[in-house]
N, C-alpha and C positions, 0 to 999 in steps of 0.2 A: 314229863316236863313239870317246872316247878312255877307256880300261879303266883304272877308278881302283885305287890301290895300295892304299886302305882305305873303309869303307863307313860313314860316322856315322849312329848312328841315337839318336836322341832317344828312347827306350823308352816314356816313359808319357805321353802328352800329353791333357789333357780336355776342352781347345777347340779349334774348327778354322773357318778362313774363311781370307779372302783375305788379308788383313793376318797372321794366323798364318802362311801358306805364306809370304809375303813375308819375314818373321822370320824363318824357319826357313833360308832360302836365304839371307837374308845375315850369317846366324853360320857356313855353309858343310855344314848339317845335311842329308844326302842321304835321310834316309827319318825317318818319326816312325811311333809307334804310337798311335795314335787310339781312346781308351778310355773315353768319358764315361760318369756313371755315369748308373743308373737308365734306359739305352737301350736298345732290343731291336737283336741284331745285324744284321737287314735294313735296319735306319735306319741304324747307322753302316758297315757296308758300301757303301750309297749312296753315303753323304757319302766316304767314303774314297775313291771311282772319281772321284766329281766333281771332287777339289782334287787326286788325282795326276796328275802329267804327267811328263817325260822329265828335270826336273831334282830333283822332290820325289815318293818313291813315299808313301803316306799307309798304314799296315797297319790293319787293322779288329782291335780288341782288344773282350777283355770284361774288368773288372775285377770278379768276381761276388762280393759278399757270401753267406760261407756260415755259417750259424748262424743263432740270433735276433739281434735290434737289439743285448740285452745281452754277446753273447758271440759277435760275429763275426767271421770270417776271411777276410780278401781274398786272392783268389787272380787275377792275370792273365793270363787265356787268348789266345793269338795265334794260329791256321791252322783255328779254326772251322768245319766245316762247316756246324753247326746249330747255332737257338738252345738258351743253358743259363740259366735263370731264376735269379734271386737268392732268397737266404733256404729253401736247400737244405742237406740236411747235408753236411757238408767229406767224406764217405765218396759221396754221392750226387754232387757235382760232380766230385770227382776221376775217379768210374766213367767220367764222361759225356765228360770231357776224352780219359779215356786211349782211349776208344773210338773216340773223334774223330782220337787222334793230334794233338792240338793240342799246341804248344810253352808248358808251364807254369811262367811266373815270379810269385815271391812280391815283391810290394811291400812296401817301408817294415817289414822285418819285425825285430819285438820292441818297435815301437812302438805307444803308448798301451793299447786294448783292441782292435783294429780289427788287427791283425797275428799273425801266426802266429809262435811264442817257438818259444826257442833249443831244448827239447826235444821238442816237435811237429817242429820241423825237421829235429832229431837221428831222429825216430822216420819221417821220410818222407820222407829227403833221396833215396834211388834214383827218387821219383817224382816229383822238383823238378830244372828243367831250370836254374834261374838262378833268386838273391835280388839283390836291389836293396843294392849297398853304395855307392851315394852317390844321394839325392833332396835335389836343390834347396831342398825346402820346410823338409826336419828339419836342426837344429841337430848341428853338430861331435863333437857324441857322442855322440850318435844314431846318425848316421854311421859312429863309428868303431866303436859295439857293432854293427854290421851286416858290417861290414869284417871283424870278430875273429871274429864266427860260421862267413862263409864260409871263413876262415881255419880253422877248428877243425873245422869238418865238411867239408870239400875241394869248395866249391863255387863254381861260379860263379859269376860276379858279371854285373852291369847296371848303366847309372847313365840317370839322367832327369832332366829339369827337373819332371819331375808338375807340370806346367803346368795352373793351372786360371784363370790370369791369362795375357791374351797375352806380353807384353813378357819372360816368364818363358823362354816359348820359345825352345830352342837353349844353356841354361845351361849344361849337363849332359848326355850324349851317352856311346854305347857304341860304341868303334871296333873294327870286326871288319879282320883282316887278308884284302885281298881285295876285288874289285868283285862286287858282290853287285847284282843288276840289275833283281830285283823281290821282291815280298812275300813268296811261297813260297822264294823263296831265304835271305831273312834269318829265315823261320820255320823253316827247316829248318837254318842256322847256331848258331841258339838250342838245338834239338834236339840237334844233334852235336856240342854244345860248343864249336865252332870258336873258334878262340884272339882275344882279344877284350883290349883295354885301355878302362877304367873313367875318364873325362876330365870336368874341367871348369870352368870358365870362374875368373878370381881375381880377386881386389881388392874396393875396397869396394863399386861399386857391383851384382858378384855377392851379394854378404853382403847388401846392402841389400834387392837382388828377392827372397832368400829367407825374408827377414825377412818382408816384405807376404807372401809367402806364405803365413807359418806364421802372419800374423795374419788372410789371410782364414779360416781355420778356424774361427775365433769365428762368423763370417755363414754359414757352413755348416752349423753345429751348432745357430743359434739360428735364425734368422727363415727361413733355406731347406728349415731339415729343417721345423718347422712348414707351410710351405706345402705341401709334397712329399704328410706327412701328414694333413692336415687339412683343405686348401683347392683343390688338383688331382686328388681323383677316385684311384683304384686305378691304381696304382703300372703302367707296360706291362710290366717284368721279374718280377711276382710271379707263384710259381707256378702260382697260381689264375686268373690271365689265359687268355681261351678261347682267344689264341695257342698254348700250351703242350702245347693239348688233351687235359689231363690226364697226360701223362705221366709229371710228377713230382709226381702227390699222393702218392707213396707214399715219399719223400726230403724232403717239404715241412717247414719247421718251423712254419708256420704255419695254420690252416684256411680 
């Protein structure tokens, strides 16, 4: 096997199959992190072992909503040992992370209500391993108020495609310097800081996939969250699931 000079990793990705790994290996993307939401981490740990092989490692992520629905904080956890349930307070998952030792990046932050702002980050950056200063889906200055954060508080950065559409896959990418040759190694890159350049794809038809991105939001917010709520039964990531076994009723925001 031949030891690559850099390691691309597609940081946030929310769908995974075969046509996704096929995408991701022919934009030249050596590892992706595997994060969908509303999943318990035993299911996407599966799904992770199933689609990696020797040229795509796939990492098991959680992207955990903490808060309630009106006032929540996404936080993306990568080197898991155990599950952490959504709709926990940002004090109760953070505990659970740090205990874990898992490698903790902030998505899409200062964006919409669903992100952690510039002085939440200010107030908790020694306990923030990496913010996202470039996601495929958000618009040019979005982007660059994400860019000027990490800037201003000395922090690292990630970039993604936040693929929740295939074809999105591989847009966006965090290149570490270094052959980095499986999961634990690029969660423990993430950890150390290890020096990394923020990349990603140009022209229009980049602009155009993240455009579809930022408009599947609309179908996520309207007919998918109703179903989620309404019409599939209790949620498998809520605290109150007997997964959980009661662990986090006492971090829960909800009864």
């Amino acid at each position: 096997m031949v030891s690559r000079s850099r390691t691309r990793v597609d940081a946030h990705v929310k769908v995974l199959d075969d046509r996704v790994v096929a995408r991701a290996k022919e934009r030249g993307i050596d590892a992706i992190v595997y994060a969908p939401h509303f999943t318990r981490l035993p299911t996407i740990r599966e799904r992770a072992a199933r689609f990696s092989d020797d040229e795509l490692t796939v990492i098991p992520g959680r992207e955990v909503f903490t808060g309630n629905w009106g006032n929540r904080r996404h936080l993306l956890a990568i080197g898991l040992s155990d599950p952490v349930p959504d709709y926990v307070t940002f004090e109760g998952a953070m505990a659970e992370f740090e205990r874990q030792d898992a490698a903790v990046l902030v998505p899409h932050p200062s964006f919409a209500t669903i992100s952690l702002t510039r002085p939440e980050l200010a107030a908790h950056d020694s306990r923030v391993d990496a913010i996202e200063t470039y996601n495929t889906k958000l618009l040019s200055n979005q982007n660059g108020r994400a860019r000027d954060i990490a800037d201003d508080l000395d922090l690292r950065g990630f970039g993604s495609s936040y693929a929740h559409l295939r074809p999105t896959v591989g847009e966006a990418w965090t290149a570490f310097e270094g052959d980095l040759p499986d999961a634990e190694a690029i969660v423990e890159a993430f950890r150390e800081g290890r020096p990394r350049t923020v990349v990603h794809r140009g022209g229009l038809g980049h602009r155009l996939r993240g455009l579809v991105e930022f408009g599947h939001l609309a179908y996520e917010n309207t007919w998918a969250k109703a179903d989620r709520l309404f019409l599939s039964g209790e949620e498998p990531t809520l605290p109150s699931n007997v997964a959980y076994e009661g662990r986090f009723d006492d971090v829960a925001v909800y009864e």
